[in-house]
C-alpha positions in Angstrom: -2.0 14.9 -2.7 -5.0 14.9 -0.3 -4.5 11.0 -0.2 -1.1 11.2 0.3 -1.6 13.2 3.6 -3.9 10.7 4.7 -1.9 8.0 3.6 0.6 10.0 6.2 -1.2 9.9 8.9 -2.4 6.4 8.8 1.5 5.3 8.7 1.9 6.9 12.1 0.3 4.0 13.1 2.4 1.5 11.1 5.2 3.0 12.5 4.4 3.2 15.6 3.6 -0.2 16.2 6.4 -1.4 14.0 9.1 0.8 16.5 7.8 -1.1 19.4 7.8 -4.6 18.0 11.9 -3.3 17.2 12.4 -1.7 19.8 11.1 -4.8 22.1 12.4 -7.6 20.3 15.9 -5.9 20.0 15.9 -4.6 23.8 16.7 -0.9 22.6 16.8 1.3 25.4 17.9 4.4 23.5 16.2 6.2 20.7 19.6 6.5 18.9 20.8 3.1 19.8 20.4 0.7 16.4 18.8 3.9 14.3 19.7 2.0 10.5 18.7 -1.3 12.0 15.3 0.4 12.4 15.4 2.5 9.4 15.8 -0.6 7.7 13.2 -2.7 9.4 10.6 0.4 8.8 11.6 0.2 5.0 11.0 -3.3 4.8 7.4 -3.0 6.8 6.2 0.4 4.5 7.3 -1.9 1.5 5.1 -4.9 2.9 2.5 -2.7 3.1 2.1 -0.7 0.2 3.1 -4.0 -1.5 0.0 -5.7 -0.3 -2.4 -3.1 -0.6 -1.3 -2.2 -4.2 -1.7 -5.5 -5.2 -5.0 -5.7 -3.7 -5.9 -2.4 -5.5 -5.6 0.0 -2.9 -4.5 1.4 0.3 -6.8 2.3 3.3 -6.2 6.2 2.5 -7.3 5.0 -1.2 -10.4 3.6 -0.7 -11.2 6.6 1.1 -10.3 8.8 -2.1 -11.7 5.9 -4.2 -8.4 5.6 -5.8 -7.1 2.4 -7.2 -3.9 1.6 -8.7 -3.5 -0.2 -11.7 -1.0 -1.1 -14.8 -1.3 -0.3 -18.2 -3.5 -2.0 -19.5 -6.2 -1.2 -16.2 -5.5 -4.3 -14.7 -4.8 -5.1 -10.8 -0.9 -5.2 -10.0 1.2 -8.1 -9.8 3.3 -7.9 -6.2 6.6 -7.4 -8.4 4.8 -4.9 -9.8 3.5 -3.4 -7.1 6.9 -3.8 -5.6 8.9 -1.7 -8.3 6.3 1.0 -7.5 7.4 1.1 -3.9 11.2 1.5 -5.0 10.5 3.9 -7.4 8.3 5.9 -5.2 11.5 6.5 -2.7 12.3 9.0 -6.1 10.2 11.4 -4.0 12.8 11.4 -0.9 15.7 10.0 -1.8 17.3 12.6 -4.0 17.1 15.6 -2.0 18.0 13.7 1.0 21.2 12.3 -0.9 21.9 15.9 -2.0 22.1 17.2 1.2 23.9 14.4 2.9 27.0 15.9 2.7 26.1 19.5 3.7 25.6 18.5 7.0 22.4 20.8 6.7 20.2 21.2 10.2 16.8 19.5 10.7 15.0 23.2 9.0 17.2 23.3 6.0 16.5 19.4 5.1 12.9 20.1 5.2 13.1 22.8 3.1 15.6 20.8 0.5 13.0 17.7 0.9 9.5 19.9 0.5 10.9 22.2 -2.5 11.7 18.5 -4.0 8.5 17.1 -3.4 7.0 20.5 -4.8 9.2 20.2 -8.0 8.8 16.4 -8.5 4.6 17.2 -7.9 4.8 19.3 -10.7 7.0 17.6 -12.8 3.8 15.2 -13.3 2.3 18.2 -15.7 4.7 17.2 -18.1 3.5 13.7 -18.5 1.4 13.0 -21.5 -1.3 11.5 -19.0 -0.6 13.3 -15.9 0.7 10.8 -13.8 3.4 11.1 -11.4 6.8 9.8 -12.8 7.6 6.7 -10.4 3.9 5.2 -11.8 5.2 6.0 -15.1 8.3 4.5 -14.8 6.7 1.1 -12.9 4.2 0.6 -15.7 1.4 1.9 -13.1 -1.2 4.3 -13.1 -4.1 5.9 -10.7 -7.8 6.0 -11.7 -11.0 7.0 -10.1 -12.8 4.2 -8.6 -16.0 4.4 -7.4 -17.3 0.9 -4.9 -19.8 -0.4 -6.3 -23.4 0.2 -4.9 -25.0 -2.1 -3.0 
């Protein structure tokens, strides 16, 4: 989860420089002007780049946590593979966020729907006869210690 944090933080910076190349190229003005446009564009960019770096192994954030993602049988991921993992890893937002569409819940209440998912679906990885979470079980991936090698 550590990674994931990380992982976070690094995105900022993905996002922010994906916002401005929108936001320039479209000649938004307003934050609220052409929101799904740009929800869509940043979903498209995240799934470039976890795409690429999971088919190269890892992310920035996992090389850092020498973390590398692999399938099955502990080879490197194919970019369709790689690419299912990204969809499937959206299981960690988009049900609570679907749930409390239509409650018209404020920005406090989502958070707590969203967390108390991620909490639930973070645990829900106990259950797995390896411990892995369930989108990597579902994509035919897994995550294993990697260690660079000395030089």
């Amino acid at each position: 989860m550590a990674c994931w944090v990380y992982e976070g933080i690094l995105m900022f910076g993905v996002v922010f420089i994906a916002g401005y190349l929108f936001g320039t190229l479209s000649q938004t003005r307003n934050a609220l002007d052409n929101r799904h446009a740009l929800q869509a564009f940043l979903f498209v960019v995240f799934g470039i780049y976890f795409t690429w770096f999971w088919a190269k192994g890892q992310t920035l954030a996992m090389k850092t946590w020498h973390i590398r993602v692999v399938d099955r049988s502990g080879q490197p991921l194919s970019q369709w593979r790689a690419l299912l993992r990204y969809v499937l890893a959206w299981l960690w937002f988009l049900p609570p966020l679907a749930a409390a569409a239509p409650f018209a819940l404020s920005g406090g209440e989502s958070v707590v729907v969203v967390v108390g998912w991620v909490a639930v679906w973070a645990l829900l990885s106990r259950f797995h006869p390896q411990q892995q979470f369930w989108h990597d079980a579902l994509a035919g991936t897994r995550l294993v210690h990697h260690e660079p090698a000395k030089k």
